[in-house]
ChimeraX commands (.cxc) that place a marker at each C-alpha (Angstrom):
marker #1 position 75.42,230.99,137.51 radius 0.5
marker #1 position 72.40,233.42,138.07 radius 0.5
marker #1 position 72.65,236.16,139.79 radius 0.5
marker #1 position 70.44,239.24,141.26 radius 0.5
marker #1 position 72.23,242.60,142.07 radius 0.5
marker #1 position 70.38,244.49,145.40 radius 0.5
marker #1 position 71.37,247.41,146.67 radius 0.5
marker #1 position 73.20,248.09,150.10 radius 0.5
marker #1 position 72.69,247.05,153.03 radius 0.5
marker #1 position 70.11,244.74,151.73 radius 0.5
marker #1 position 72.30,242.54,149.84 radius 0.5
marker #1 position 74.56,242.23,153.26 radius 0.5
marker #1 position 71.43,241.47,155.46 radius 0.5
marker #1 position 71.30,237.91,153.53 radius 0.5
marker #1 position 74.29,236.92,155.05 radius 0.5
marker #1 position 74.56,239.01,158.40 radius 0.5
marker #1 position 73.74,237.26,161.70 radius 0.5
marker #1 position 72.37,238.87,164.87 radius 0.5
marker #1 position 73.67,237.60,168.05 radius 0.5
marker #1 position 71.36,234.65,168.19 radius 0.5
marker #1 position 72.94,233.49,164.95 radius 0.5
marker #1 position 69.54,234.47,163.19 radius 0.5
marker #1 position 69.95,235.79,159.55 radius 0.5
marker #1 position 69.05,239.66,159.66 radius 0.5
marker #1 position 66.84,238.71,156.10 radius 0.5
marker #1 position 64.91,236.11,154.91 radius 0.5
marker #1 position 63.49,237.20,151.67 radius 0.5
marker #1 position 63.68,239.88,148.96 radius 0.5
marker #1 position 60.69,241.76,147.77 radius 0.5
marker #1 position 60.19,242.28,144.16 radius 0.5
marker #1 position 57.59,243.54,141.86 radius 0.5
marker #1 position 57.96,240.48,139.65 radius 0.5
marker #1 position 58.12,236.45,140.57 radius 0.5
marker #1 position 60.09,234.38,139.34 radius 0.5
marker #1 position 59.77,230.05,139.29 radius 0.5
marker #1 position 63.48,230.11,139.68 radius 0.5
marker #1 position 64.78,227.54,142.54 radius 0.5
marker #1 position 68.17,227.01,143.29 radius 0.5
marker #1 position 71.72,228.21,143.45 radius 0.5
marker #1 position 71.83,232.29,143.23 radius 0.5
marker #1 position 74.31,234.69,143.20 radius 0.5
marker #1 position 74.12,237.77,145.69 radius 0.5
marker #1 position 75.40,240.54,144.39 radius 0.5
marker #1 position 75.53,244.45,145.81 radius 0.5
marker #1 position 74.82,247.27,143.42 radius 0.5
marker #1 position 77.40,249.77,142.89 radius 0.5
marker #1 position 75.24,252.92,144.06 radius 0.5
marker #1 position 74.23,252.84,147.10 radius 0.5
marker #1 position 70.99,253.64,149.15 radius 0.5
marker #1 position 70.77,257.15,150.86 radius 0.5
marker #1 position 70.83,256.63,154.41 radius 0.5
marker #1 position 67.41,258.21,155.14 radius 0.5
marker #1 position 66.53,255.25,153.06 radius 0.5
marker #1 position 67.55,252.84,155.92 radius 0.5
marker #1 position 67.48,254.75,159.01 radius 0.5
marker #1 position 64.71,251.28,160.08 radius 0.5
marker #1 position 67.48,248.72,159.77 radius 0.5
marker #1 position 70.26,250.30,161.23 radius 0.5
marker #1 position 69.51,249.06,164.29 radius 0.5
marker #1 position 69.46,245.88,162.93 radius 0.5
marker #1 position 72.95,245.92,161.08 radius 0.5
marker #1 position 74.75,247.66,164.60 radius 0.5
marker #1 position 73.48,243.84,166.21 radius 0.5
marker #1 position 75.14,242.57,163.31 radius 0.5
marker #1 position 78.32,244.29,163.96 radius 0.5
marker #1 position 77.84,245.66,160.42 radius 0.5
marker #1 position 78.89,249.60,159.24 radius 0.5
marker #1 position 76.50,250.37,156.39 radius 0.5
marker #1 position 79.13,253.04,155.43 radius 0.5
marker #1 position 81.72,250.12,154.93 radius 0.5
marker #1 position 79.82,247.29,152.87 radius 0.5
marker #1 position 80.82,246.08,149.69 radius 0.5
marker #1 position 79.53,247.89,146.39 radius 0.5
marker #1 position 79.71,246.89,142.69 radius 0.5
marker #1 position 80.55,242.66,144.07 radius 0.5
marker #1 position 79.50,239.24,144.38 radius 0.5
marker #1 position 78.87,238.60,147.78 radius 0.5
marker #1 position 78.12,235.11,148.29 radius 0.5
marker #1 position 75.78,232.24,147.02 radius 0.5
marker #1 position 72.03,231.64,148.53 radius 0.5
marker #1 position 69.72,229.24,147.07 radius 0.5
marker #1 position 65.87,230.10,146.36 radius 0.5
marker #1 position 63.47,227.63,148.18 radius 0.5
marker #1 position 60.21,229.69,147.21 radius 0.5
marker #1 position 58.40,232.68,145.65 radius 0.5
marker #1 position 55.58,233.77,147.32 radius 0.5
marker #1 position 52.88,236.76,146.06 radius 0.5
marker #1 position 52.10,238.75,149.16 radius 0.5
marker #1 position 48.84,238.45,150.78 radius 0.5
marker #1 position 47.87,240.36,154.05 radius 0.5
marker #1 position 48.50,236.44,155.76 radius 0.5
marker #1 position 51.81,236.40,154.11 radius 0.5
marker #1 position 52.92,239.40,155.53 radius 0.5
marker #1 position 51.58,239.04,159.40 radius 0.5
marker #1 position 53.42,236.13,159.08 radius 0.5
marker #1 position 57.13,237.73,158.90 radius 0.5
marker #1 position 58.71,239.04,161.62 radius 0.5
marker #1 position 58.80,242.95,162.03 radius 0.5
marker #1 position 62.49,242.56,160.96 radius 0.5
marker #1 position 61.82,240.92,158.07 radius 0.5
marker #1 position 58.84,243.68,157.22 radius 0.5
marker #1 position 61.32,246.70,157.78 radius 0.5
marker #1 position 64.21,244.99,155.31 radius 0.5
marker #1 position 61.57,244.33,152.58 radius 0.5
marker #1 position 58.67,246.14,150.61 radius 0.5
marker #1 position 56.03,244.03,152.03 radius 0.5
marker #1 position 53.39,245.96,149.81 radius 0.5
marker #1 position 49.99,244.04,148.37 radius 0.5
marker #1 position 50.54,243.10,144.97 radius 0.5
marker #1 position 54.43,242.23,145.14 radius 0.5
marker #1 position 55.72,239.11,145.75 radius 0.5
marker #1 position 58.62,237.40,148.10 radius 0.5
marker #1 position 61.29,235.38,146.79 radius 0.5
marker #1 position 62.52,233.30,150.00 radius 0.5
marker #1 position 66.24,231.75,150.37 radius 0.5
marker #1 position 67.50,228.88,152.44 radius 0.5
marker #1 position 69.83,229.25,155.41 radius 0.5
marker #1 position 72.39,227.43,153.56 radius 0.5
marker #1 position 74.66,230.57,152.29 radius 0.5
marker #1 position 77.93,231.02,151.20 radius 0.5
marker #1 position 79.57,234.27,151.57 radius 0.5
marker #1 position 82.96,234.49,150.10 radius 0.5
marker #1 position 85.86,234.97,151.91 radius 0.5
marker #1 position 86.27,238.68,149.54 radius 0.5
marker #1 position 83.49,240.32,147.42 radius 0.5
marker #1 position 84.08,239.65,143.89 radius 0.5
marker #1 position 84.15,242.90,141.90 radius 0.5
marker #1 position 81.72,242.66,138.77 radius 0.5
marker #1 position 79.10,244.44,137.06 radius 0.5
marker #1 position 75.71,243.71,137.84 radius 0.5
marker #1 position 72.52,243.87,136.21 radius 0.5
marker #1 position 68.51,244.28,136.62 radius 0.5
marker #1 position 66.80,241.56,136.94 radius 0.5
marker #1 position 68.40,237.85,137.14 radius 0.5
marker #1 position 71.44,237.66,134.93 radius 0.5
marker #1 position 74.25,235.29,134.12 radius 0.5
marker #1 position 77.87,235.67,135.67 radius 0.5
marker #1 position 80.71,235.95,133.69 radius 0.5
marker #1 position 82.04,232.00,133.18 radius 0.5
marker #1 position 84.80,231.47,135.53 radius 0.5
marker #1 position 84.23,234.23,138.14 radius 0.5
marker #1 position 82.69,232.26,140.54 radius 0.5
marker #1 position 83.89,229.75,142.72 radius 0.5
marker link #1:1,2 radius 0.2
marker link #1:2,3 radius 0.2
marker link #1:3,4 radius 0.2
marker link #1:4,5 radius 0.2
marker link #1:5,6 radius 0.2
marker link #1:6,7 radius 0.2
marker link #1:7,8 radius 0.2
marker link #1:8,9 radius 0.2
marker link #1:9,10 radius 0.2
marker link #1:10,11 radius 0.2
marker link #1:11,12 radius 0.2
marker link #1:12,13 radius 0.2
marker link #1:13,14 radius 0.2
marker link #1:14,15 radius 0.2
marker link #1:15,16 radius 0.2
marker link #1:16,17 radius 0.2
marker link #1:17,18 radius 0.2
marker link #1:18,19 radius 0.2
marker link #1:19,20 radius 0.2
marker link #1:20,21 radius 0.2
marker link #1:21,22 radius 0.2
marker link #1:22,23 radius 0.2
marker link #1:23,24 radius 0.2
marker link #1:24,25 radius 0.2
marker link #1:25,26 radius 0.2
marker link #1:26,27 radius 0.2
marker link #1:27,28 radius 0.2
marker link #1:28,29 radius 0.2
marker link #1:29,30 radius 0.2
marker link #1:30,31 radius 0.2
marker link #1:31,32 radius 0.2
marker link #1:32,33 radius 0.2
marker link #1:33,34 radius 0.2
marker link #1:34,35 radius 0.2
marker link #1:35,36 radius 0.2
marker link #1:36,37 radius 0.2
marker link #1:37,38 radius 0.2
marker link #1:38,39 radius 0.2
marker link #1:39,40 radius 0.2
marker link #1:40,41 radius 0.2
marker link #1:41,42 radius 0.2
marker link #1:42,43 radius 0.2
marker link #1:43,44 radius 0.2
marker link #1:44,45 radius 0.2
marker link #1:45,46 radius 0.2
marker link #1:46,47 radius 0.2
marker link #1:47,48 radius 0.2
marker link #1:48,49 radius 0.2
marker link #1:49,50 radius 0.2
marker link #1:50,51 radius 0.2
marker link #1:51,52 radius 0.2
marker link #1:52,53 radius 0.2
marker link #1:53,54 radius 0.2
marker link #1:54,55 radius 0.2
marker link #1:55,56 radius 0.2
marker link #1:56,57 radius 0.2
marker link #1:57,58 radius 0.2
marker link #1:58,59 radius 0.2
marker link #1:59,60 radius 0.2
marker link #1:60,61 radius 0.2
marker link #1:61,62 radius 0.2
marker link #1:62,63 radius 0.2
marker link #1:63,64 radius 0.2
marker link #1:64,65 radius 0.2
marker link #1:65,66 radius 0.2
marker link #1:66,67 radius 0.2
marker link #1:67,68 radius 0.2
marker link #1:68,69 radius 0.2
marker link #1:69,70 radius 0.2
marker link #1:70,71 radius 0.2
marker link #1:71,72 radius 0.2
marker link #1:72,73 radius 0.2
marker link #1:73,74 radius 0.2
marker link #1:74,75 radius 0.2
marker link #1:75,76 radius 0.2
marker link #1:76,77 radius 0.2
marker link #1:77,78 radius 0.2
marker link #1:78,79 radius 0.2
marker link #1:79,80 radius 0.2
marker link #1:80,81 radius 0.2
marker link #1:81,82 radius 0.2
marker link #1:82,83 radius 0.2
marker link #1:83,84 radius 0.2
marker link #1:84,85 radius 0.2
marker link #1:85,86 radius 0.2
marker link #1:86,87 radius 0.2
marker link #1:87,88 radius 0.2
marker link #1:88,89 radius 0.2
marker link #1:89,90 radius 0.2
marker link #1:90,91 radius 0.2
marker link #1:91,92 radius 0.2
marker link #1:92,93 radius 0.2
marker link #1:93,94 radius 0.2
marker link #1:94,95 radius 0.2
marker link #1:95,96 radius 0.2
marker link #1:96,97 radius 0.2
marker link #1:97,98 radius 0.2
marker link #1:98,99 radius 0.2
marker link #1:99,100 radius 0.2
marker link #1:100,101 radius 0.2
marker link #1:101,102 radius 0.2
marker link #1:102,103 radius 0.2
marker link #1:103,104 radius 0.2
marker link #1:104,105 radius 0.2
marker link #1:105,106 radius 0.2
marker link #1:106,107 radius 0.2
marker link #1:107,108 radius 0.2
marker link #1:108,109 radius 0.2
marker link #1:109,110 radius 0.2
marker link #1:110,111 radius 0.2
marker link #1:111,112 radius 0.2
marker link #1:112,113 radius 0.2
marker link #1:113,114 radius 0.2
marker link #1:114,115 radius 0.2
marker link #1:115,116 radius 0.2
marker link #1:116,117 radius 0.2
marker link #1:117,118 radius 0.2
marker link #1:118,119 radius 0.2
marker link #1:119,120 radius 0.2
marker link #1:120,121 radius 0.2
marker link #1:121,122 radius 0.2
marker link #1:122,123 radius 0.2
marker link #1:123,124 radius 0.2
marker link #1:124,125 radius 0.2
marker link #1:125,126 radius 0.2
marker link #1:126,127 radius 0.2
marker link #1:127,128 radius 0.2
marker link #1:128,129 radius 0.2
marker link #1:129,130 radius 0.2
marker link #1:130,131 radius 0.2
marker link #1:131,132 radius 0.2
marker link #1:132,133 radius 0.2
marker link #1:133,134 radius 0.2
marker link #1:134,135 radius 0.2
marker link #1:135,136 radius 0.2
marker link #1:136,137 radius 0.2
marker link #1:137,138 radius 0.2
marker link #1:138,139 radius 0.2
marker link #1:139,140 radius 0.2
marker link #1:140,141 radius 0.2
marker link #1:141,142 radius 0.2
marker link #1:142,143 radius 0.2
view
């Protein structure tokens, strides 16, 4: 199955809640599209981010009950699906919510690849390497 490695806390925000049930992220924010739609494999990056790197979303992880210090690294989280891939326009980006704007790089020029609510976060992170880019996942590892 394809997968995309992201770095910490952004890989959690796909499948953290606030406490109106709302997923904390909507789309990731790449310099490259992709035509890719369908089943995709989450997975968080061994290193993580500094924390002045995410001092704008911590607020948003504490409604999530979530401890940036304590997510997964170096794992499969859980299963998304892509629905679209959109290149940014100054439209586009009014259009997100200023959530959405501070867990992304909602720059001209770069694009937003946008996943379904239907997620599947396993019940443990599956320890793996990851890769740039998509990639394949070792046969077998995922459920």
């Amino acid at each position: 199955m394809k997968a995309l490695s992201l770095w910490q806390p952004w890989a959690s925000m796909l499948f953290l809640k606030d406490s109106a049930g709302e997923f904390l992220k909507w789309a990731e924010t790449r310099s490259w599209g992709t035509n890719y739609r369908g089943k995709l494999v989450i997975h968080a990056a061994k290193r993580p981010v500094d924390h002045w790197e995410i001092v704008g979303i911590l607020d948003d992880l504490e409604t999530a009950g979530a401890d940036y210090r304590k997510l997964p690294l170096g794992a499969a989280l859980g299963i998304v699906e892509v629905t679209n891939c959109q290149s940014m326009t100054p439209e586009l980006i009014t259009l997100q919510s200023e959530r959405e704007r501070r867990a992304g790089n909602w720059e001209r020029g770069r694009v937003a690849i946008y996943f379904g609510k239907d997620r599947i976060l396993f019940p443990e992170p599956i320890l793996m390497r990851g890769s740039q880019g998509f990639w394949e996942t070792p046969e077998g590892v995922i459920p």
